[in-house]
C-alpha positions as a printed Julia matrix, in Angstrom:
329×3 Matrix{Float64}:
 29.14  139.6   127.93
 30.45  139.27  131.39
 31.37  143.19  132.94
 31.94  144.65  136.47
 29.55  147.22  135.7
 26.45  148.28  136.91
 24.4   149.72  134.05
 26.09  150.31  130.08
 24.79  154.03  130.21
 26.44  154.78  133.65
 30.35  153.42  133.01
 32.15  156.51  132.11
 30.08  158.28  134.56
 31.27  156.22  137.33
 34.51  155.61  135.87
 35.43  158.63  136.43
 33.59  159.22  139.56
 35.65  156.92  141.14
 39.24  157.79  139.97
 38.22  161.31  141.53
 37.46  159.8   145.06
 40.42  157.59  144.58
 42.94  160.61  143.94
 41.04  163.69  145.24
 44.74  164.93  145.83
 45.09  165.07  142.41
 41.85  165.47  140.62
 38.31  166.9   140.47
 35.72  166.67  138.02
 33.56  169.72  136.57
 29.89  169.54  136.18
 29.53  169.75  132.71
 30.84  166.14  131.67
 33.43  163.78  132.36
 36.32  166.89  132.06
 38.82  166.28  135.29
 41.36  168.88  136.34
 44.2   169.27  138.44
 43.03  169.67  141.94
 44.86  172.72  142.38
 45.19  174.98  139.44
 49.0   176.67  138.64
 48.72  179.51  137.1
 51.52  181.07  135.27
 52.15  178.38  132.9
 51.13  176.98  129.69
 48.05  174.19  130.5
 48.42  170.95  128.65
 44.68  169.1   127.6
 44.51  165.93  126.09
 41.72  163.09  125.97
 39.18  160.38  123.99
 37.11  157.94  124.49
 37.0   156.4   127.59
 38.08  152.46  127.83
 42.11  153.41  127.12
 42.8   153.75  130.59
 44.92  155.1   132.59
 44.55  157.39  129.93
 43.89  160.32  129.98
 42.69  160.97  133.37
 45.29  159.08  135.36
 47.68  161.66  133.66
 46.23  165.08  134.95
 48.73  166.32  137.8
 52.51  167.95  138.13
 54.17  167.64  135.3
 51.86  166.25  132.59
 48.31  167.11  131.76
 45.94  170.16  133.29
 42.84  168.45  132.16
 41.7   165.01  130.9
 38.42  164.97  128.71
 36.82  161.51  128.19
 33.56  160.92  125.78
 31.6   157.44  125.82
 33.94  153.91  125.29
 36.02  154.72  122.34
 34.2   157.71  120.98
 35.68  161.57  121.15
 34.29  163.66  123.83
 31.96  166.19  122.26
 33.14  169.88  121.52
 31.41  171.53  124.38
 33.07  169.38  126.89
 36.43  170.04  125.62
 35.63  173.69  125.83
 34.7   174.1   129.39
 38.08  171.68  130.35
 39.94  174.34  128.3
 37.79  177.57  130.14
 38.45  175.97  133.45
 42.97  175.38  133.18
 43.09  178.3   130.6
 45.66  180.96  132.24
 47.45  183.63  130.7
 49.96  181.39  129.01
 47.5   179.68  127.02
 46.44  176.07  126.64
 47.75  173.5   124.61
 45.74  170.31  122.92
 47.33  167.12  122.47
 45.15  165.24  119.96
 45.36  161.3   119.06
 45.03  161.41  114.83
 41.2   160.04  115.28
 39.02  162.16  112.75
 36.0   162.57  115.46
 39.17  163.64  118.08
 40.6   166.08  115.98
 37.26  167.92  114.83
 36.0   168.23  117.72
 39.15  169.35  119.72
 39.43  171.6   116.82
 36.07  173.13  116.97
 36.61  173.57  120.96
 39.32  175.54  119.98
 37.92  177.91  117.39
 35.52  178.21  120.69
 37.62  178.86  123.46
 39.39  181.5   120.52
 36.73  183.56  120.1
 36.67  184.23  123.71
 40.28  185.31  123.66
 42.19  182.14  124.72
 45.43  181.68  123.84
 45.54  177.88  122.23
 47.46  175.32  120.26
 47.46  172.1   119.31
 49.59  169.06  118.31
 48.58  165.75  116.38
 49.75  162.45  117.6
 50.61  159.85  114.48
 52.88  157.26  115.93
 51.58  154.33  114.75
 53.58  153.19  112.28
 51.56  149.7   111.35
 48.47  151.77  108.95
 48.08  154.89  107.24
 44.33  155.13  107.11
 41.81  153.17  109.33
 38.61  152.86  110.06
 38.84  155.8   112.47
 41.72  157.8   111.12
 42.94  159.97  107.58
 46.55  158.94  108.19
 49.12  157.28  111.17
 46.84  156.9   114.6
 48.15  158.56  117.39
 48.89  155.58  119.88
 50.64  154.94  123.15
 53.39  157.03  122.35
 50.9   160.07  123.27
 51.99  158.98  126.64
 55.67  160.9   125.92
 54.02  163.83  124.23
 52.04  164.62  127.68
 55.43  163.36  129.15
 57.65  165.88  127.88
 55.6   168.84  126.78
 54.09  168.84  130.34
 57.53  168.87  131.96
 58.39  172.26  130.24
 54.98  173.8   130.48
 55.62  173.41  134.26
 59.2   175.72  134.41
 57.03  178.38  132.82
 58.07  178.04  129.36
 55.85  180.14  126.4
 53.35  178.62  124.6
 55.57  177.94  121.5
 58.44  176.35  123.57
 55.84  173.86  124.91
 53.76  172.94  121.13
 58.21  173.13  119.55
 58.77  170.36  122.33
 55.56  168.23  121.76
 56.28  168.67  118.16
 59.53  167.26  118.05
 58.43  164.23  120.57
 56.06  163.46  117.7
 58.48  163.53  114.86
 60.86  161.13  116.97
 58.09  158.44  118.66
 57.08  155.25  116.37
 54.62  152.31  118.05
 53.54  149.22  116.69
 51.2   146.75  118.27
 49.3   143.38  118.41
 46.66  141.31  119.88
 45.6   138.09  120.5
 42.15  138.57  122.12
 39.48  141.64  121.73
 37.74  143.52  123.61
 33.87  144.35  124.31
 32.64  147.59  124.19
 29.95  147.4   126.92
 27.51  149.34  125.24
 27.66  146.89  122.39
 28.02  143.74  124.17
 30.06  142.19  121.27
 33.54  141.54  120.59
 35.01  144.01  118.78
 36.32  141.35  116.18
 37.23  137.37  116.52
 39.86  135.6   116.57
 40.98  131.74  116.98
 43.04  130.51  119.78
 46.02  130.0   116.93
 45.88  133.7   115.4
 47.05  137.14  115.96
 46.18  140.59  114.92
 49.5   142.34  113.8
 49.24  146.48  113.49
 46.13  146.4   115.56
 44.6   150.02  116.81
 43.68  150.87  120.47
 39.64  150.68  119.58
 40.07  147.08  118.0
 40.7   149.03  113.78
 42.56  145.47  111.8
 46.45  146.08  111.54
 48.14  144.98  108.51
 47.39  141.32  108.24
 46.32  138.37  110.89
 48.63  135.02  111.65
 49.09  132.25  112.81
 50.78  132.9   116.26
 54.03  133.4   117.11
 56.57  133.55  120.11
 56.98  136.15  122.48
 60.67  137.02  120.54
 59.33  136.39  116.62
 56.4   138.84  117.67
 58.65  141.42  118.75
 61.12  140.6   115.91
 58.0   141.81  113.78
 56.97  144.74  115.25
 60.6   146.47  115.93
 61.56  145.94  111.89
 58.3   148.16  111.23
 59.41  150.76  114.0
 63.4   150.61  112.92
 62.41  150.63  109.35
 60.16  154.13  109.66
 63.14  156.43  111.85
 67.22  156.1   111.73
 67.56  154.76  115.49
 71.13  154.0   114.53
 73.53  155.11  117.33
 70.83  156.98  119.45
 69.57  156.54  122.65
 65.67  155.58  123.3
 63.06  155.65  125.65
 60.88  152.18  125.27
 57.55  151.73  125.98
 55.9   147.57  126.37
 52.34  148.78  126.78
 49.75  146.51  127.65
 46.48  146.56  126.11
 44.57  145.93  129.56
 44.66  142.41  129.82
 48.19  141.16  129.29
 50.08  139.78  132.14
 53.72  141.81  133.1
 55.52  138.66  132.6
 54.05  138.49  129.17
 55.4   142.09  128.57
 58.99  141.65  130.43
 59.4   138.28  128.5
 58.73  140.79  125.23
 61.23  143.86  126.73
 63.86  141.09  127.53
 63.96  140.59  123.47
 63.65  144.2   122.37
 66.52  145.2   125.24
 68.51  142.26  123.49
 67.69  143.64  119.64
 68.26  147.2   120.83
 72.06  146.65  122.02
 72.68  144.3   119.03
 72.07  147.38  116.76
 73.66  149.72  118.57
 70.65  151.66  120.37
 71.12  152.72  124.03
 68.25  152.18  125.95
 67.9   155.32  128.3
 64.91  154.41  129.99
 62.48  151.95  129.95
 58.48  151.82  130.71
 56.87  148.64  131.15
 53.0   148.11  132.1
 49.87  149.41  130.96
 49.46  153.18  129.82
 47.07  153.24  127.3
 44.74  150.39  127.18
 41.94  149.21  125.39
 39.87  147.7   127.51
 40.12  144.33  128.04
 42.15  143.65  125.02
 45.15  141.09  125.39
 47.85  142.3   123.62
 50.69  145.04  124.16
 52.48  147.76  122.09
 55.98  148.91  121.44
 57.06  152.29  121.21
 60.31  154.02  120.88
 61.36  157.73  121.66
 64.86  158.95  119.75
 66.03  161.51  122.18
 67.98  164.46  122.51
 69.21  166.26  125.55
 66.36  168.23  125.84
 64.09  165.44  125.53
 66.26  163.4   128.05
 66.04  166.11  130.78
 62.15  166.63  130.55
 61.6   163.13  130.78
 63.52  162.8   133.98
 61.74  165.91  135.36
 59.06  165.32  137.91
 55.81  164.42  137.12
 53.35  163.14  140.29
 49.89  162.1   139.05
 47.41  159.18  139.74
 49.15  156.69  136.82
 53.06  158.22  136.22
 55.39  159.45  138.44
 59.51  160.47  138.25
């Protein structure tokens, strides 16, 4: 295993220790764990916590500023952050307007986000919580009862974090996140795995002619391995399974060509250049498009699509300004 580390029991430590010193403008890390918050607290609106394992970045962390997330909680390489750190990020953003959890559909993620809620309840916080599901390539994995909550996460802490900042109520923010959720669908691939540093190992193998279709972001197997493909037949694949799940027809879309941390941006325009092209043949306005790596798995060559059916709400909040370390508008 070749890593730019300096010892497997130290990498989410100084992970995060360094994203802090990079963006102390935006971020600072509490003592109890690897829990970063907005620099500089606002009160008086609804706080917005998401997180995971570490290894998917620029998530979470790189999203904790105006406009998106209050606080970022990261556990060890692609396992949940325990209970006790999730409750002190929620203690520490928690204001009068309460604090919403945005949860990836992992089982350890959602049980112990869950239990840092009955936690922070009992001291008389105000919280909610959503459930991401957009992956539409498995319903049960080896991490997951159900769809895994994927790079289209990346719209939920988008959107929802663009009304919690006007000052909206609790409900108006979990309504908005909600509805992001019921209208977000992703599908990915790879070609080459990661290694999880602390098991020195490739997550999985494949040959130099194969592919991994419906892959998850911790390496789970998709719905079936090929031989592979071009850059168009791939995304051929991928959009059918997305297009298939939600009635696109005659709406407009955000689009999302994630990379899975090791896939060059020509590989991923070369991709968007296809699903533009498939998008206007059907009828589907593209209203904005994101291209480059926003939730990763390590070192993981591959990339993700993911498409947003929006509304004029949804439209405005993603327009509205968001300045943190990884997103800006």
């Amino acid at each position: 295993m070749k890593k730019i580390i300096n010892a497997v029991d130290q990498v989410e430590n100084q992970m995060v220790e360094g994203m802090v010193k990079a963006y102390p403008q935006y971020l600072r890390k509490l003592d109890c764990g690897n829990v970063v918050v907005r620099a500089d607290k606002k009160e008086g609106k609804v706080a917005l916590i998401s997180g995971g394992g570490s290894g998917h970045e620029p998530a979470h962390g790189g999203y904790v500023g105006e406009g998106m997330l209050d606080a970022a909680v990261a556990g060890a390489v692609f396992t949940s952050p325990t209970p006790d750190q999730i409750y002190e990020g929620i203690k520490e953003v928690a204001t009068d307007k309460g604090v919403l959890l945005v949860i990836k559909n992992y089982t350890g993620d959602v049980m112990n986000f869950e239990m840092a809620r009955e936690m922070a309840e009992m001291e008389g916080i105000k919280v909610a919580q959503v459930i991401t599901n957009d992956d539409v390539a498995v319903d049960g994995s080896l991490y997951t009862v159900g769809r895994r909550g994927v790079a289209g996460t990346v719209f939920v802490h988008k959107i929802a974090g663009a009304l919690a900042e006007t000052g909206a109520e609790l409900g108006e923010v979990q309504a908005v996140a909600e509805k992001v959720i019921a209208n977000v669908r992703t599908m990915g691939m790879a070609i080459r795995p990661c290694t999880v540093p602390a098991s020195g190992v490739p997550g999985f193998e494949l040959s130099d002619e194969e592919m991994e279709v419906g892959i998850g972001i911790h390496g789970e197997p998709g719905t079936h391995r090929e031989a592979l493909k071009t850059a168009d037949e791939i995304a051929d694949m991928l959009l059918e399974k997305i297009l298939a799940d939600i009635d696109y027809s005659g709406s407009e879309v955000a689009v999302m060509i994630n990379g899975a941390g090791a896939t060059p941006l020509m590989e991923l325009y070369i991709v968007n250049n296809r699903v533009a092209d498939i998008l206007a043949e059907k009828g589907i306005k593209v209203y904005k498009t994101f291209v480059g790596e926003y939730m990763t798995s390590l070192e993981m060559e591959g990339f993700s699509i993911s498409l947003l059916k929006l509304d004029d709400e949804m439209k405005g909040l993603l327009d509205a300004k968001a300045d943190t370390p990884a997103f800006k508008a």
